[in-house]
N, C-alpha and C positions, 0 to 999 in steps of 0.2 A: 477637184483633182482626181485623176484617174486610179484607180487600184492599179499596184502592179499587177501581170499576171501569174496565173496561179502556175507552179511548175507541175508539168505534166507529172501522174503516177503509173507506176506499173503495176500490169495485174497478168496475173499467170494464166494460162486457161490449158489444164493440163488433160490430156483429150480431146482437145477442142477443134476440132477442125471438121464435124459432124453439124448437123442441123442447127442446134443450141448452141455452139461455142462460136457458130457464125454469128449470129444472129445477135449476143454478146458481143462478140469483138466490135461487129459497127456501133453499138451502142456506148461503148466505151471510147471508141474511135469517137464517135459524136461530140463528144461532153470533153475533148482532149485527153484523153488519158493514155494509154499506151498497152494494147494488148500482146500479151508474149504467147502464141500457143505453142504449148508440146505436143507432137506428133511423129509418128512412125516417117511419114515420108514427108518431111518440111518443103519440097520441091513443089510439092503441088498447092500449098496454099496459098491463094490468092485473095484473102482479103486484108483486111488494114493490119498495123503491124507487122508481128514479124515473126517466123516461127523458128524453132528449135527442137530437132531430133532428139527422141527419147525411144527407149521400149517397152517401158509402162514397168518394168519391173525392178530395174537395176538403176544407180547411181550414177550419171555420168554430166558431159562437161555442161549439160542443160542446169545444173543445180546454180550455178553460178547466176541465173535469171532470179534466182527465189531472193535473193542476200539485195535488202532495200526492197523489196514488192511490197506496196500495199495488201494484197490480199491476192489468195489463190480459190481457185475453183477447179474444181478436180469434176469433170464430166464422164471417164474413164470407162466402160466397159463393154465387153463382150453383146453380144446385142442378144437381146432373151427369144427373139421370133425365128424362133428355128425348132426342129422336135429336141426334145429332150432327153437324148440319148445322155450315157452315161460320159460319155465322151463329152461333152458340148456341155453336162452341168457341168463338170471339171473345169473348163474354160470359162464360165461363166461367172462362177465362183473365184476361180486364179484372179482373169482380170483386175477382180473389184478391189482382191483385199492387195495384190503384190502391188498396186497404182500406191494404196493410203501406204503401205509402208516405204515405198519407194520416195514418196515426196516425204516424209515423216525424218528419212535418214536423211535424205536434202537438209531440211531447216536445221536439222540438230549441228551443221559443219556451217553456218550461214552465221554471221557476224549481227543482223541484222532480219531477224525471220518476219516474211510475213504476219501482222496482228491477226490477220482471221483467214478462217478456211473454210470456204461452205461447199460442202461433201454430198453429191449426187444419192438419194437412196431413191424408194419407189413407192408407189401406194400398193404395189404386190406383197407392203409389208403386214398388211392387214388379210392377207387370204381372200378367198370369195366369204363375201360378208351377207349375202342378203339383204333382208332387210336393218338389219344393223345399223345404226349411226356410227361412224367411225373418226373420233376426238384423235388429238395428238397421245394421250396416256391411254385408248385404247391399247388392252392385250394384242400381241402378232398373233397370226394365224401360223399354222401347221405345216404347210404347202412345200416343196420346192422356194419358190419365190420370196415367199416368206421367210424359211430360212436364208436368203441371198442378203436380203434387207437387212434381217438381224444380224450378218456376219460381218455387212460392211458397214454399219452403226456402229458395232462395237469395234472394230476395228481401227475407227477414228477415233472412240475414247478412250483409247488403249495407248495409240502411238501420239496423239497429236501434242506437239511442245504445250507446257503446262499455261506460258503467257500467250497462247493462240485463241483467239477467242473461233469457237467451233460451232459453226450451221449447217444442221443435214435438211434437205429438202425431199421430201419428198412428192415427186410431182405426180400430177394426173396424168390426163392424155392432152399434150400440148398439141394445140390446133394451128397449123399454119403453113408457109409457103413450101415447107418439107415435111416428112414424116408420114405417118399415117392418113391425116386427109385426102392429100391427093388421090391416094387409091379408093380411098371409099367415093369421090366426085368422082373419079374414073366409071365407076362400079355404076353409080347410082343413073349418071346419065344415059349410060346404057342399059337403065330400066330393070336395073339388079340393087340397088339401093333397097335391100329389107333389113329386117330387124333377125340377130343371130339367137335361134333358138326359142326361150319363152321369150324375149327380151325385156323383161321382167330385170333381169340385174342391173346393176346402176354403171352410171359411164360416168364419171367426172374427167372432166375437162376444164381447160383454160386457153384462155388466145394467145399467141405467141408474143403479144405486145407487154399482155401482162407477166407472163415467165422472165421478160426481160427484165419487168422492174421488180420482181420479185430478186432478180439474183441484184442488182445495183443496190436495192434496200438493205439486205443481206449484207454485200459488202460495209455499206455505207454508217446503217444503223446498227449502235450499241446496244439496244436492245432485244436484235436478233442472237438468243443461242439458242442450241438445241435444237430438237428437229420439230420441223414444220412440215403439214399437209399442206399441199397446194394444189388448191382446185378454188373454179369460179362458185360463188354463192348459190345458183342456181342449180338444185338437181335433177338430172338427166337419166330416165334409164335408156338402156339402148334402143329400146323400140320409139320415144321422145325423140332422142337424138336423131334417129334416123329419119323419123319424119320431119323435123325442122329441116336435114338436111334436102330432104327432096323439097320441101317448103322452097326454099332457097333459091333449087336447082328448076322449080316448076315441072316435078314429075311427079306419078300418080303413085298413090299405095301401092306395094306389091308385098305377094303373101310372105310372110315371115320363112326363113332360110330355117328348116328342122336340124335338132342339136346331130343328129346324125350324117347329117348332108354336112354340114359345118366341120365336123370330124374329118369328114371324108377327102373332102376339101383339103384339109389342113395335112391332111397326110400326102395326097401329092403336091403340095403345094413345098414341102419342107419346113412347114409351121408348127406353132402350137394351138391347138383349138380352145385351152384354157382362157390363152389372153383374151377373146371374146365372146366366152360363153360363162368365165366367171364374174364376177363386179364385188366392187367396193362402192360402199355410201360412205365416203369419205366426206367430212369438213370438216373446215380450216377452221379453226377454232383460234389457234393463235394468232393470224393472219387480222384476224380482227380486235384482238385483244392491241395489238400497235398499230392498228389502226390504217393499214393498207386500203388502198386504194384502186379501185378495179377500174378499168378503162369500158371493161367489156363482159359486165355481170351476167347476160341473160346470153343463151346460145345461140339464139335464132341475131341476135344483132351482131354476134361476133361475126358468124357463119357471112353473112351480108358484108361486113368490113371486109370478109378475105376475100372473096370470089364474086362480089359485083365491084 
């Protein structure tokens, strides 16, 4: 005799209509489930589900999504690749924390709140680490960024309903069909693929395959709380990475991009030169304690999934 079928769940994806929250929703799409994103401009999204207008700060008729959701994911923030002006860390900061208090007032008027929340943080919560190992109970580092981490960490232990069970993630540099990669294959094929500065500092990274079951386990499994590093098992410093990726790409060594060219760069560019001329030796450490399962451990095989 057949099982009935399972009734579809809802799941929030508050921010979601960026790289990650795409990427998500088909995933959830996949397996039947029902992806709800909040978004500034619900017009324009087009992928499964359905979306609802929010402004990341304030309360409104989108809360009514959360009351019966399986679980929420809060993707929420200002995007850190810009200079760092006084202005812009203001924003940067608003974003992250007015997002957790804004869904936090949601659940508390919700009959029925979401069981779990797993809350976007960074591996910028660890500062530029060198050589350092960097565990989940490592100390934060001092940084801008660092500070950012620690404000939207605590942020969620602060507001989040007490029967919520709470996962902050913090990812590495997620590899895949958005985001950061394509520029560096942009870069590299046009025989500018170097390594930024000593490339000495470490790059963790993960495949976009795996970020996705990171966040489904997260939802899924009860023995996901607290926050997790998320990066693949293999370590990578940037000058590795970079050549795996011309590995990939079938281009030749080219001399290492000096920290000061990289700066210089990065100022007309409207960047920050931090983001890739500091690094974190970030591992997961929890990640394996339950036992996760990587699709795509080593760089050079990920790299090869995405772009042949």
């Amino acid at each position: 005799m057949n099982a009935p079928p399972q009734t579809p769940r809802t799941y929030i994806l508050a921010g979601g209509s960026g790289f990650l929250g795409t990427v998500l929703a088909r995933a959830l799409a996949a397996r039947g489930d029902v992806p709800v994103i909040l978004t500034r401009v619900p017009a324009r999204w087009r992928g499964p589900g359905r979306a609802e207008a929010w402004d990341g700060r304030t309360v409104g008729p989108w809360a009514g999504a959360l009351d019966g959701a399986a679980g929420v994911v809060n993707l929420t923030g200002t995007s850190v690749n810009c200079r760092h002006t006084p202005a812009n860390k203001a924003r940067i900061l608003a974003s992250r924390l007015d997002s957790v208090r804004a869904l936090a007032e949601a659940m508390k008027i919700c009959a029925a709140p979401p069981p779990v929340w797993v809350q976007m943080s960074g591996s910028g919560y660890f500062g530029d680490t060198g050589d350092r190992p960097c565990a989940e109970d490592t100390p934060p580092g001092g940084d801008f960024l660092a500070q950012v981490c620690i404000a939207w960490e605590a942020a969620l232990a602060a507001h989040k309903p007490a029967g919520t069970r709470g996962v902050v993630l913090r990812p590495s540099l997620v590899i895949g069909e958005q985001g950061a990669l394509p520029l560096l294959v942009r870069y590299t094929r046009l025989w500018l693929g170097s390594a930024a500065g000593s490339g000495r500092q470490y790059l963790p990274w993960i495949h976009q395959a795996d970020m996705v079951g990171v966040f489904l386990s997260a939802l899924d499994d009860a023995r996901w709380s607290g926050p997790f590093n998320i990066c693949a098992p293999e370590e990578r410093t940037n000058a590795q990475f970079m050549a795996d990726l011309r590995h990939v790409l079938h281009r030749p060594w080219v001399p290492p991009a000096p920290a000061f060219a990289v700066r210089l760069v990065a100022r007309l560019t409207g960047t920050h030169p931090d983001l890739v001329l500091f690094g974190h030796r970030m591992r997961a450490q929890k990640l394996a304690e339950v036992g996760f399962q990587f699709r795509f451990p080593a760089l050079r095989g990920a790299l090869e999934d995405l772009l042949n």
